[in-house]
matplotlib code that plots the C-alpha trace (Angstrom):
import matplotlib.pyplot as plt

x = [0.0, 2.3, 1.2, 4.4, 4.1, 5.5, 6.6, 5.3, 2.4, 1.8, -0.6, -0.9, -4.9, -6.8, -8.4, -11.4, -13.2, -11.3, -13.2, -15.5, -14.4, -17.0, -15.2, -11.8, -11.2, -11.7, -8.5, -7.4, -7.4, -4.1, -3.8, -2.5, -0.3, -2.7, -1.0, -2.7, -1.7, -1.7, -3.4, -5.9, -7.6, -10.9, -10.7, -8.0, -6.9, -6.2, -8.1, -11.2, -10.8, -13.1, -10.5, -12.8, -12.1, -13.9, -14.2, -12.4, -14.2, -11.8, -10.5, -11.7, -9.0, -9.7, -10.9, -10.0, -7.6, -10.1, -12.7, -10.3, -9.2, -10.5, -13.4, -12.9, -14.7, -13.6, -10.8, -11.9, -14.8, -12.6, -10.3, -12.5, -9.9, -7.0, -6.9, -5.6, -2.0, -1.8, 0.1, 3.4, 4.3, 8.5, 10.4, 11.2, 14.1, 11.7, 10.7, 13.7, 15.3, 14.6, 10.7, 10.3, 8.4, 6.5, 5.7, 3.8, 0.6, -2.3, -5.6, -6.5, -4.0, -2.2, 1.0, 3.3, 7.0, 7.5, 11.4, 11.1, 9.5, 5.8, 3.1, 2.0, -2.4, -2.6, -0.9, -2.6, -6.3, -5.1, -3.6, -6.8, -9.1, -6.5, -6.9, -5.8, -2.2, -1.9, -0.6, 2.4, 3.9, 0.7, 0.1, 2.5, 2.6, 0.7, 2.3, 2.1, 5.4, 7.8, 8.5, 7.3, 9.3, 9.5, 8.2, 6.3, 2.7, 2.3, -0.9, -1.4, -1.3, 2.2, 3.2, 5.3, 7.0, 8.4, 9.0, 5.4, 3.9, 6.7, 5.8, 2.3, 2.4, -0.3, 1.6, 5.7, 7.4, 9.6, 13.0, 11.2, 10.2, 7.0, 4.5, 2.2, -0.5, 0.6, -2.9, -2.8, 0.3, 3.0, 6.3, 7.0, 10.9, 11.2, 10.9, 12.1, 11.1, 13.5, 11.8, 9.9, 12.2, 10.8, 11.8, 14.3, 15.0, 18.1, 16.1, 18.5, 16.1, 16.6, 20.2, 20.3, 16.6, 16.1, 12.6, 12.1, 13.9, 11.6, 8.6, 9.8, 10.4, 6.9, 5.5, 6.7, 6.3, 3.2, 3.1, 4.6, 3.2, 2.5, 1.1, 1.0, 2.0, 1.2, 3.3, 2.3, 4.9, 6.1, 9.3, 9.3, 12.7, 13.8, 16.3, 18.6, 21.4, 24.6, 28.2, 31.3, 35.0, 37.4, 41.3, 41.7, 39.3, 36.8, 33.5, 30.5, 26.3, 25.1, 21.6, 21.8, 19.1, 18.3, 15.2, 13.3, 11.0, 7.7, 5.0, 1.7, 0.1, 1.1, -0.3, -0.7, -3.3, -3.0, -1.9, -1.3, -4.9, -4.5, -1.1, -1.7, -0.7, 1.4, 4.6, 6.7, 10.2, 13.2, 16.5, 18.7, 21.8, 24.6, 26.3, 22.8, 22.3, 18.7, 16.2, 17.2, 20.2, 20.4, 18.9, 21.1, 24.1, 23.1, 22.0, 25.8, 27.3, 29.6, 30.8, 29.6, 28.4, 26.4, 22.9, 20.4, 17.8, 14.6, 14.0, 10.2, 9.5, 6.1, 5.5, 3.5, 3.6, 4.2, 4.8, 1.5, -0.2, 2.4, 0.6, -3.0, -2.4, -0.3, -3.0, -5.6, -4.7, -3.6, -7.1, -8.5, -6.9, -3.5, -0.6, 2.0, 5.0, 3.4, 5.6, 3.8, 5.9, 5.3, 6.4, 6.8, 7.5, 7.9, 9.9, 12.9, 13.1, 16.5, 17.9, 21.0, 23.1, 23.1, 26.5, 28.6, 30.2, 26.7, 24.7, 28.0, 27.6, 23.6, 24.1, 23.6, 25.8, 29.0, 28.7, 29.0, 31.9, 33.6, 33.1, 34.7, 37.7, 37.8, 39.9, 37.2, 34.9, 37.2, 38.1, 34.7, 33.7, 36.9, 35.6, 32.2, 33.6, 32.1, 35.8, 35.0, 37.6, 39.7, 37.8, 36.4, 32.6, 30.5, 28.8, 26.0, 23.4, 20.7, 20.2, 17.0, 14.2, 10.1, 8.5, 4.5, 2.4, -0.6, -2.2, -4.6, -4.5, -3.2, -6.5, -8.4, -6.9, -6.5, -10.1, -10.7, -8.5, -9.3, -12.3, -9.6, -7.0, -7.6, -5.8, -6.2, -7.3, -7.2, -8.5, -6.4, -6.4, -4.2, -2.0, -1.7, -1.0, 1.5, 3.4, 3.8, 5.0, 7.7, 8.4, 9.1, 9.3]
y = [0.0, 2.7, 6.1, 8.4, 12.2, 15.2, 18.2, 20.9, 21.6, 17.8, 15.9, 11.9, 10.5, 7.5, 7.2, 6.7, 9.9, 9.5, 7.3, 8.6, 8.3, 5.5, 3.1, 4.7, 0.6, -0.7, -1.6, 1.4, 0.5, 1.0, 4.5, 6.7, 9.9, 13.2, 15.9, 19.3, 22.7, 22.7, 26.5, 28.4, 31.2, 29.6, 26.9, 26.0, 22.8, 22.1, 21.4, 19.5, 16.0, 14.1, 14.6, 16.7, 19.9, 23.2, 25.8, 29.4, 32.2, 34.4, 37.6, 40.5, 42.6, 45.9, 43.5, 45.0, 42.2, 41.9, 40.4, 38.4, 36.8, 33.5, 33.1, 30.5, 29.5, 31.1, 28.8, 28.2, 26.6, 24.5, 23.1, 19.2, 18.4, 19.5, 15.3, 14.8, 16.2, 13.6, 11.0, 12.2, 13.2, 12.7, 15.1, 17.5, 19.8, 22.8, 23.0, 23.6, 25.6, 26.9, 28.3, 30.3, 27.6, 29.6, 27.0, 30.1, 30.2, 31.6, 30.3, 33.3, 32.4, 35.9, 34.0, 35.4, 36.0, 36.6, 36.5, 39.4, 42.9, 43.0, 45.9, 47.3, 47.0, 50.6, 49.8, 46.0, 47.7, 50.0, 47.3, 45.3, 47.8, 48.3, 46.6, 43.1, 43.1, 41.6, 37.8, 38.3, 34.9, 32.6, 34.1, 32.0, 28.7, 26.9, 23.3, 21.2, 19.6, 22.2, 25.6, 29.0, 30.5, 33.9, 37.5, 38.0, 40.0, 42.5, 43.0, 46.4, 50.2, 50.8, 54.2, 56.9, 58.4, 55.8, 59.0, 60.0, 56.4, 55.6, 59.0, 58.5, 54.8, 53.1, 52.9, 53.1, 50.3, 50.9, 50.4, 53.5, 51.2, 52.7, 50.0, 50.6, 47.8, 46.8, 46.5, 50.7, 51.4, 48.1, 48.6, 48.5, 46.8, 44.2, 41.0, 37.3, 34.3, 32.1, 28.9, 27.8, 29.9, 33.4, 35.9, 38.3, 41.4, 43.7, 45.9, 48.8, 51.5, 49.5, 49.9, 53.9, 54.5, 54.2, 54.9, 52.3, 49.9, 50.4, 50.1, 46.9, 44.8, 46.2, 45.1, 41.6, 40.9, 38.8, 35.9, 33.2, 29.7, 27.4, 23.8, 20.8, 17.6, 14.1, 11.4, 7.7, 5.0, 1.6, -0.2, -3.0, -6.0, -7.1, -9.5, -9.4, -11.7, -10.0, -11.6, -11.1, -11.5, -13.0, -12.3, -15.4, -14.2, -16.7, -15.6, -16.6, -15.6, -14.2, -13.5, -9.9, -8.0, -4.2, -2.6, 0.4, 3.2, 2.3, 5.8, 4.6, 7.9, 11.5, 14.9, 18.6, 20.7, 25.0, 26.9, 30.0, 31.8, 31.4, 34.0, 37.4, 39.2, 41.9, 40.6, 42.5, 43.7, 43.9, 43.6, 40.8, 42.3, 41.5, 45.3, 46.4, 48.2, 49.0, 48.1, 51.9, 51.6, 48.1, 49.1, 52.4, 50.1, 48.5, 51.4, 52.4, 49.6, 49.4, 45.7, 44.1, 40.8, 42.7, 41.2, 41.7, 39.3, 39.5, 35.7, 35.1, 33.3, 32.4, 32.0, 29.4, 27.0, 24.2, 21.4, 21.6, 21.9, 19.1, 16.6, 17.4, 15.7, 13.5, 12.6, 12.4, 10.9, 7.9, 7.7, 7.6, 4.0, 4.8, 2.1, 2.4, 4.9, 8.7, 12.3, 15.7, 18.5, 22.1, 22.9, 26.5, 28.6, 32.2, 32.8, 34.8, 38.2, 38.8, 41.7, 41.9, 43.9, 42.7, 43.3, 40.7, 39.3, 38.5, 36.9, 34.6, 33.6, 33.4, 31.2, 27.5, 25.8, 28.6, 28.3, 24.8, 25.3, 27.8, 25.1, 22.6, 24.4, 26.0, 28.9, 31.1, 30.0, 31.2, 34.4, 35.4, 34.7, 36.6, 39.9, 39.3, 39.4, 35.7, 36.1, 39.3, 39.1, 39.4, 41.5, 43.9, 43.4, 40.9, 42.0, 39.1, 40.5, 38.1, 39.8, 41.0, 39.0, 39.5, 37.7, 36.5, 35.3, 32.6, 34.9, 31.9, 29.3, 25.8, 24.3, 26.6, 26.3, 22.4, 22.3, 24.1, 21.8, 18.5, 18.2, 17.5, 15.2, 11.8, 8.5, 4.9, 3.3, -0.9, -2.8, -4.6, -8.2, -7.1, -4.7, -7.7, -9.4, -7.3, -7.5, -11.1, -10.9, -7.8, -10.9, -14.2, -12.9]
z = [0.0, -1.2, -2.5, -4.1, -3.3, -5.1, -4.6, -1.8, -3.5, -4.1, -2.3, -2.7, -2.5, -2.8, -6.3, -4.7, -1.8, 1.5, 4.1, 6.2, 10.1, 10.6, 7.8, 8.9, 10.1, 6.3, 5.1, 2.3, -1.1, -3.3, -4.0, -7.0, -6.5, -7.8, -8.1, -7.8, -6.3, -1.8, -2.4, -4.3, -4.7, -4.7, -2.4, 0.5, 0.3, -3.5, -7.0, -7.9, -6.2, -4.0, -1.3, 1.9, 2.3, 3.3, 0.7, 1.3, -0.8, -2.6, -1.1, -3.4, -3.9, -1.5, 0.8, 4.6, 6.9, 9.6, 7.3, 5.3, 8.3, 9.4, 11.3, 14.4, 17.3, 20.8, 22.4, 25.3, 24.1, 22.0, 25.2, 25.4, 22.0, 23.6, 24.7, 21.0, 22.6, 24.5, 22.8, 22.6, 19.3, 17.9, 18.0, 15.0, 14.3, 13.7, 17.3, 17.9, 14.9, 11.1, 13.0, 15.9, 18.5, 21.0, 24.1, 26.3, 23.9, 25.9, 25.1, 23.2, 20.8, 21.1, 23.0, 25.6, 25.9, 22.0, 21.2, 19.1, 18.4, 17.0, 16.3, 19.2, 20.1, 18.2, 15.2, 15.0, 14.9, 12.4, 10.0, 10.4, 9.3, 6.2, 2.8, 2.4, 0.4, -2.8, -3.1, -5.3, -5.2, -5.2, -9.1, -10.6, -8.8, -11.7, -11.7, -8.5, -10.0, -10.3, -8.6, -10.6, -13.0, -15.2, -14.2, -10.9, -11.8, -9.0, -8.3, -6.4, -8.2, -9.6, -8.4, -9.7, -6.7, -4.1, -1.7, -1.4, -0.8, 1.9, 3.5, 4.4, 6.2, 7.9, 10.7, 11.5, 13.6, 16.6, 14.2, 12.2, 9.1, 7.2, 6.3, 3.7, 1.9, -1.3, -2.4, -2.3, -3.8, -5.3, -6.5, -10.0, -10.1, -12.2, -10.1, -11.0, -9.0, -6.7, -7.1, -3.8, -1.8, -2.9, -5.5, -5.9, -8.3, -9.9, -10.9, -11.0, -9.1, -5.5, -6.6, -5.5, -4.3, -0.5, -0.6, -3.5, -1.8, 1.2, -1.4, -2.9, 0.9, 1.6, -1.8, -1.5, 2.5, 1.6, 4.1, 3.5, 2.1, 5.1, 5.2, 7.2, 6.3, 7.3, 6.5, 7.1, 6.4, 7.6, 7.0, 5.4, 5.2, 2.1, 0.5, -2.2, -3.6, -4.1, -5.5, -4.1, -4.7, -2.2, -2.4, -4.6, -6.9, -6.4, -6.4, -4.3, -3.6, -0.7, 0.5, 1.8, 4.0, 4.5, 5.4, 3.2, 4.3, 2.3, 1.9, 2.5, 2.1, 2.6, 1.9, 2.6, 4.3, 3.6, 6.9, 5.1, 5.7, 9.1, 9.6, 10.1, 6.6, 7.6, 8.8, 11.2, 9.7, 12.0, 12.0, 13.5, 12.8, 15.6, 15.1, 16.2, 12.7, 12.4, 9.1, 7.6, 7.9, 6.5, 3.5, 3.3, 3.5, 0.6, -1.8, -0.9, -1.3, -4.7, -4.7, -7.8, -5.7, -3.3, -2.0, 0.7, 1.7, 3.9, 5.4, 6.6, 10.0, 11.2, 14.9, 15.8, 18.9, 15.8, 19.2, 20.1, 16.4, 16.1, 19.2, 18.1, 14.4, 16.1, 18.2, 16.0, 13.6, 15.7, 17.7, 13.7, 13.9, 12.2, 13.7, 11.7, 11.3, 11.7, 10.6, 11.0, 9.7, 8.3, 5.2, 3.6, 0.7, -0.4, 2.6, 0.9, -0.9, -2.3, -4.1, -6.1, -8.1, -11.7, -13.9, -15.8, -12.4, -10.7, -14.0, -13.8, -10.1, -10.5, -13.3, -12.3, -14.4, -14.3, -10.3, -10.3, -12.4, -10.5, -7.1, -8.8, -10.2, -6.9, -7.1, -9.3, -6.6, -3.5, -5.5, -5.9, -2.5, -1.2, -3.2, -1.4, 2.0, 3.2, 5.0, 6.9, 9.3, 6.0, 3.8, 6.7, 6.4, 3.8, 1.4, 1.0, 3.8, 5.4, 8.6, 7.5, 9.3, 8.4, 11.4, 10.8, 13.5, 13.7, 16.1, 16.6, 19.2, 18.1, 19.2, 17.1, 14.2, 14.5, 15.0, 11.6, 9.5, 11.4, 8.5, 6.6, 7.9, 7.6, 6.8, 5.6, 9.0, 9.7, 11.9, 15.3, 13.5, 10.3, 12.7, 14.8, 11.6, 10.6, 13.6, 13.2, 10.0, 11.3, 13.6, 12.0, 8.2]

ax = plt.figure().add_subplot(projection="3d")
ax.plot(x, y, z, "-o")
ax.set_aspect("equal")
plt.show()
């Protein structure tokens, strides 16, 4: 009973509706891999299949935040499935790294002891009454098999001066960085995408512009792509016959056994909806440089390999999120091997100088070349200051962090997607079965 998945917008199915939770302890029928996109404008949780999901109205562009938002019920009314965390989940490196965990969640969902800086009350009501921003990334995912390519379509009002959009914010955060919707006003560099990671641009105006530099992080701070994904597996023994050669030369069979990680079924359910769209820019910088100056550093940088990225985080207490699937989907029946993780996309905005030297280093192929010779490789990297302790400062910044928040509480939004987690239950006498056959085959 294997099932192949895809990519991160792949989701593996049975070719037949999922089982309702009364037949969950029928045995699951082979499956086929579908492949179809994890999110959609119109709905969720993917294309047209059988698969359950609830439907998610598209946002009409002008849309304000607060109405775009989610609708879930109260938490505390919520706390009776709370008993799914209690089988104890594995662990998983992103409770721990690559997300910001956050263990202190009150029921509210609002969290306490945050690691880093976020709007205050003020500026929250006055983002939620604002218009939705434009999606600039989902556009052009189009194929559930590979990430998008070409041009990204921005979707907001192109503007002709950066200076007088920046000026009038809807609110300023405490590092003084103006934040403005790009559903009102969208910056009109010419932007590439990065594959799943993001996009980036050289568009030569965030070369010199501060205030269209500003314009362009704000344009393309959309919220990251967020999903969760359940993986069920078993391992299985196997046999093979391999020959070998002794120091005579004589050769002889032997009967050789390893064990493989079989799939029985794994997909993807959309988390994205549920994150707050405005993420909050900061700067993680350890010479204490602020998001201005950052950016000015940049726009005065000369070096011909100079870059600046904005990575995405989404705060989330994932351990707990983590136990309730966990949980549920072993009390649906499931026996066997069990991974929940949380997948993401569009979390990088990068932009770049673009000369001769740069299309060379962005090029797959002449990159690979230049690691293999080496010394290309270490020269470039020398002129871009990777060795700051030589070079006096590097020249490739990534201290430029965009943090998003769930500002819902795991339970709540657990309860909304448990419609649509399932899995291909069996009964006791075939687990019982199985373990027999783990036993003595």
């Amino acid at each position: 009973m294997g099932v192949v998945a895809g990519q991160f917008f792949t989701i593996s199915l049975p070719a037949q509706p999922a089982p309702s939770q009364c037949a969950l302890a029928q045995p699951a029928p082979k499956g086929v891999s579908v492949s179809q996109p994890l999110l959609s404008v119109e709905e969720c949780s993917g294309s047209d299949t059988d698969f359950p999901r609830e439907p998610c109205p598209p946002i009409v562009m002008g849309t304000v935040v607060e109405d775009a938002m989610p609708k879930v019920a109260p938490a505390s009314s919520l706390a009776d499935q709370l008993s799914y965390s209690n089988v104890v989940a594995e662990p998983h490196p992103e409770d721990v790294g690559g997300e910001v965990a956050i263990s202190a969640a009150r029921a509210d969902g609002a969290g306490a002891g945050h690691p880093t800086a976020w709007y205050s009350d003020d500026q929250l009501e006055a983002l939620k009454c604002s218009p939705m921003p434009a999606d600039t990334f989902t556009a052009g995912v189009g194929s559930a098999s590979r990430p998008p390519v070409g041009e990204v379509i921005c979707q907001g009002l192109p503007v002709t001066s950066a200076a007088v959009v920046m000026g009038t914010p809807i609110v300023t955060t405490q590092g003084g960085f103006p934040v403005v919707s790009s559903a009102q006003a969208a910056s009109s560099a010419a932007t590439k995408y990065d594959g799943w990671e993001g996009i980036k641009s050289c568009d030569g105006r965030l070369q010199v512009d501060l205030d269209e530099l500003m314009l362009f992080f704000n344009t393309h701070n959309t919220r990251p792509l967020l999903g969760v994904e359940v993986h069920g597996w078993h391992r299985e023994r196997r046999s093979r016959t391999v020959t070998r050669r002794d120091k005579d030369g004589r050769t002889h069979h032997e009967t050789e056994h390893y064990w493989v990680t079989v799939t029985d079924f794994e997909y993807k359910v959309d988390l994205t909806r549920f994150i707050f769209p405005f993420g909050y820019i900061a700067s993680v910088d350890e010479n204490q440089l602020t998001v201005l100056q950052l950016l000015r550093k940049f726009v005065d940088d000369d070096n011909m390999l100079k870059s600046l990225s904005m990575i995405k985080e989404v705060q989330f207490d994932y351990s707990a999120m983590r136990a309730m699937v966990h949980g549920y989907i072993r009390s649906l029946g499931w026996r066997r091997g069990l991974t929940v993780s949380f997948p993401k996309a569009n979390y990088s905005v990068r932009v770049y100088h673009e000369n001769w030297l740069s299309q060379m280093w962005e090029n797959q192929c002449v990159n690979i070349l230049c690691h293999l010779t080496v010394l290309p490789c270490l020269a470039m990297r020398l002129y871009r200051g990777d060795c700051s302790c030589w070079c006096g400062g590097g020249h490739k910044e990534e201290d430029l962090r965009s943090f998003f928040r769930i500002q819902y509480a795991p339970v709540q939004v657990f309860e909304a997607i448990r419609p649509m987690l399932w899995c291909p239950g069996f009964s006791g006498a075939q687990f019982a079965m199985e373990m027999l056959r783990d036993v003595f085959w």
